[in-house]
GURO-979536 format. One record per residue (C-alpha): x, y, z; residue in one letter. Coordinates in steps of 0.1 Angstrom, whole numbers, plus 5000, padded with zeros to 4 digits. Layout:
BEGIN
XYZa/...
//
This chain:
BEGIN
038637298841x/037537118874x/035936838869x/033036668894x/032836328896x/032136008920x/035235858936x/035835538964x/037035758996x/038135599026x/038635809059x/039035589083x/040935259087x/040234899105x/036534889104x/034534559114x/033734309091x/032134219072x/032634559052x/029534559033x/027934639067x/030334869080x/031335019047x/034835189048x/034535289012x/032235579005x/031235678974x/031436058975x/030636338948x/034836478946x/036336738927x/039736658901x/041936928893x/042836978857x/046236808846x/049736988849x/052137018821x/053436668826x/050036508835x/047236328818x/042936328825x/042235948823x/038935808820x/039435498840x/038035228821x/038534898846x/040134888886x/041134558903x/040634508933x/043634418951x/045234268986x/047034578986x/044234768985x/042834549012x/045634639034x/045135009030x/041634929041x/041934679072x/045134909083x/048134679082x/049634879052x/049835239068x/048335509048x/047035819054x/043635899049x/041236019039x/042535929005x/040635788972x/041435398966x/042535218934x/046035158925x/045534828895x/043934978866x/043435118830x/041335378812x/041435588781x/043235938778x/040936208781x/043336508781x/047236588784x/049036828800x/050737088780x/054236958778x/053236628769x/053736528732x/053536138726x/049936098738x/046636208727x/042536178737x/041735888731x/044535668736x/044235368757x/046135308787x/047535108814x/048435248848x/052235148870x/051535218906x/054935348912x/056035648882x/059135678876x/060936048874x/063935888845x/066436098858x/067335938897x/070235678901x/067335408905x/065935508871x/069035538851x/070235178866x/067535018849x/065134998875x/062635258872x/060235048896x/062035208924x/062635528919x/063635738946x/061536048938x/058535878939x/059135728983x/057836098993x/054836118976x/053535788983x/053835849019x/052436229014x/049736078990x/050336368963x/051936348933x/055336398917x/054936728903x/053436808941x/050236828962x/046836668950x/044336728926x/041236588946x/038836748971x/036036648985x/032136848986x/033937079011x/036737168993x/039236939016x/042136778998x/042136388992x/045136208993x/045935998961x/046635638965x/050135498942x/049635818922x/046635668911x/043535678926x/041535498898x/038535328922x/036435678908x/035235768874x/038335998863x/042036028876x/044936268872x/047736098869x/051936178861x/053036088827x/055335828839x/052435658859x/050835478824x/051635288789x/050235348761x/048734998753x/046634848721x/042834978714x/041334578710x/042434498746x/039534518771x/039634738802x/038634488823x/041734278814x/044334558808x/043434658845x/045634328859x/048434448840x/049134718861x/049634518890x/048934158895x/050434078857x/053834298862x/053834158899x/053533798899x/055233748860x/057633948871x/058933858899x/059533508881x/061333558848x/062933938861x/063633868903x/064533478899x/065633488864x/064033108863x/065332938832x/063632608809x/064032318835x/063932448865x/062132428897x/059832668911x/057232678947x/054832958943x/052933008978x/049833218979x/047433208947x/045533508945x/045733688914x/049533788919x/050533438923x/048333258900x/050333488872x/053233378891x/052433038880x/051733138845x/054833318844x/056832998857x/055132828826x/056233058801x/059933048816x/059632738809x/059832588845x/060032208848x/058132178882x/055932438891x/054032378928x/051732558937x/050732608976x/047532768993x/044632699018x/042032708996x/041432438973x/039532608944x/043032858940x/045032468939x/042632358908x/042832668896x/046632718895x/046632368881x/044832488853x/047032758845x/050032558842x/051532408879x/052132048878x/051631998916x/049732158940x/050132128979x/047532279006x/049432439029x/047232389059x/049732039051x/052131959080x/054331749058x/054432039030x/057832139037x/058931719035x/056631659005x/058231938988x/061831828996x/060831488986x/059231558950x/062631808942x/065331598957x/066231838981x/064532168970x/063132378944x/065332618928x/063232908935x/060732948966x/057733278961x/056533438984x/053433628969x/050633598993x/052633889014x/052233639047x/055233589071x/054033209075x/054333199032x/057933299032x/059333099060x/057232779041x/059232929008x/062532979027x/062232629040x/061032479006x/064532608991x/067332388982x/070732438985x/071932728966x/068532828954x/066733148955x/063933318978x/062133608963x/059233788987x/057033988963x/053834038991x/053834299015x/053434169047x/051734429073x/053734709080x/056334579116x/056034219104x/059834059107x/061033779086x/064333579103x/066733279092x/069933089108x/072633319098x/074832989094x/071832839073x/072033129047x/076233109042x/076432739046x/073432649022x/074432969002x/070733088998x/069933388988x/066733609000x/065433908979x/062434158975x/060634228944x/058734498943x/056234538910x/058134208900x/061234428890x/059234558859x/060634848839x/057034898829x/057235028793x/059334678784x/056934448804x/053534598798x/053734508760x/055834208767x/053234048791x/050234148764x/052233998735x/052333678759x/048533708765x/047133758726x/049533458721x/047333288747x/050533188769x/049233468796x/045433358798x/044433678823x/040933598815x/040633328837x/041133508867x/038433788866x/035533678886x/033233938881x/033234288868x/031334538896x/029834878901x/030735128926x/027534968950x/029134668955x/033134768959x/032534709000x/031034348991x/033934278966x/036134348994x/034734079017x/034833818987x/038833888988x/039133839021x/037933559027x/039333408999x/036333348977x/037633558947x/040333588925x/040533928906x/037234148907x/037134488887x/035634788893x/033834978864x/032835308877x/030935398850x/028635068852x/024835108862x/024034888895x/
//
């Protein structure tokens, strides 16, 4: 049966700031499709709010619109699709923002993160079994974002787009583990493979690479530095487990770097998704070590080296996208890590928000004066 319920739309991209006055996020009255054989009714329970997101909305990660938001999230299943048989109402889940079909070459290498069936629908903004299941009051289709689209009270979602998670974990937590936890964790101990004793630079600390710098604890990094403009994310990462911290507004930061490693860190992040970031990582690198770009940069941006630099120095420079996760082995990894306390997610929710003040949230992460907000649709303002 359709089901009516209020969603974040956006329709149109690159709006003024601040967005609270200008408010590219609508929240509209929108209809949801009942699931298909292979899909699930999802009660969405928490929704961060992310840079990707924040690059939909400022238009420097194309998308096409108008589509409903929300790709970082978690809720509890309302209803499966026929052919599904190992869920049930009422189980709790997490969401992946890029399902995996388990049948392409990507998916039966090992690396279900990039599956190939899933490229088309992102850039259609439908899902893998085809077309959407959202309209708006005038019967118009909605694209969905990531397969997702959990900024709204409900989503229909593929099978392969959750994991099934514990009951005693919150919503508002479980939400980072869809994307901030699997991105900045992963990219450390599954991109750079870091190992006990080594060195690590993570630039950018929002909440993908503040887990970064958790996830360089737990690997059991040596010296973890953190870098960023803003001096609350520096004390902040400090408290989660770097043992340096540099502003990168610094223009000795490359020198002080070199100086404190002897040459280098082992392993230089990217995960603000900012050119400036990875040339600062690239440069930050020792000999033989390892660059690994986990941020989307916007969409155009080019990233270049000395060619000599790269063979001579034999450096290596390498994407991660949703840090190279197979999701249903990391999701219960990472939340083994965080009842163990080693993962402390907590720490980085600022505030948990209703639908009312999603534009406003927006303008706290751009200007850097949050970490990780949630959205919970279902909270009174």
């Amino acid at each position: 049966m359709t089901l009516t319920m209020k969603a974040a739309v956006l329709r149109d991209v690159a709006r003024p700031k601040p967005y609270v006055d200008s408010t590219p996020l609508v929240i509209e009255d929108v209809t949801l499709d009942p699931p298909q054989p292979l899909e699930l009714l999802v009660r969405i329970g928490g929704a961060g709010l992310c840079h990707s997101d924040l690059s939909v909305i400022n238009g420097s990660l194309g998308r096409g619109v108008p589509l409903v938001l929300g790709h970082e999230g978690a809720g509890e299943v309302v209803e499966v699709g026929s052919a599904i048989t190992d869920l049930k109402p009422g189980d709790p889940v997490i969401f992946q923002f890029s399902p995996s079909c388990g049948r392409c070459r990507m998916c039966l290498s090992g690396r279900p993160q990039i599956c190939e069936e899933v490229l088309a629908t992102r850039v259609d903004g439908g899902l893998i079994s085809g077309g959407t299941r959202l309209k708006d009051a005038d019967g118009k289709p909605l694209r969905h974002h990531a397969g997702l689209s959990c900024m709204a009270e409900y989503a229909v979602v593929n099978r392969g787009s959750v994991v099934k998670i514990d009951s005693d974990v919150p919503m508002d937590k479980a939400a980072l583990f869809g994307c901030a936890v699997m991105t900045g964790v992963g990219a450390v101990i599954n991109t750079a493979q870091v190992k006990p004793g080594q060195s690590v630079a993570i630039f950018g600390l929002g909440g993908v690479g503040l887990c970064g710098i958790m996830g360089a604890r737990v690997a059991g990094a040596e010296t973890i530095i953190a870098v960023d403009f803003e001096e609350h994310k520096l004390a902040k990462a400090m408290e989660l487990g770097a043992t340096h911290a540099f502003n990168a507004k610094d223009p000795d930061l490359t020198e002080k770097i070199m100086d404190l490693t002897h040459g280098g860190v082992e392993f230089g992040l990217d995960l603000a998704g900012a050119i400036p970031a990875l040339k600062s990582a690239y440069a930050a690198t020792a000999r033989g070590g390892k660059v690994i770009t986990a941020g989307i940069s916007p969409i155009g941006s080019e990233f270049s080296f000395p060619q000599p630099d790269l063979v001579l120095n034999e450096k290596s420079v390498c994407g991660s996208f949703m840090g190279s996760c197979a999701p249903v082995r990391d999701i219960p990894r990472y939340l083994a890590l965080w009842k163990a306390g080693l993962l402390p997610v907590d720490k980085l929710v600022d505030r948990v928000i209703p639908f009312e003040s999603l534009n406003e949230g927006f303008d706290r992460l751009d200007d850097g004066s949050a970490l990780r907000q949630v959205l919970d649709p279902h909270m009174a303002a």
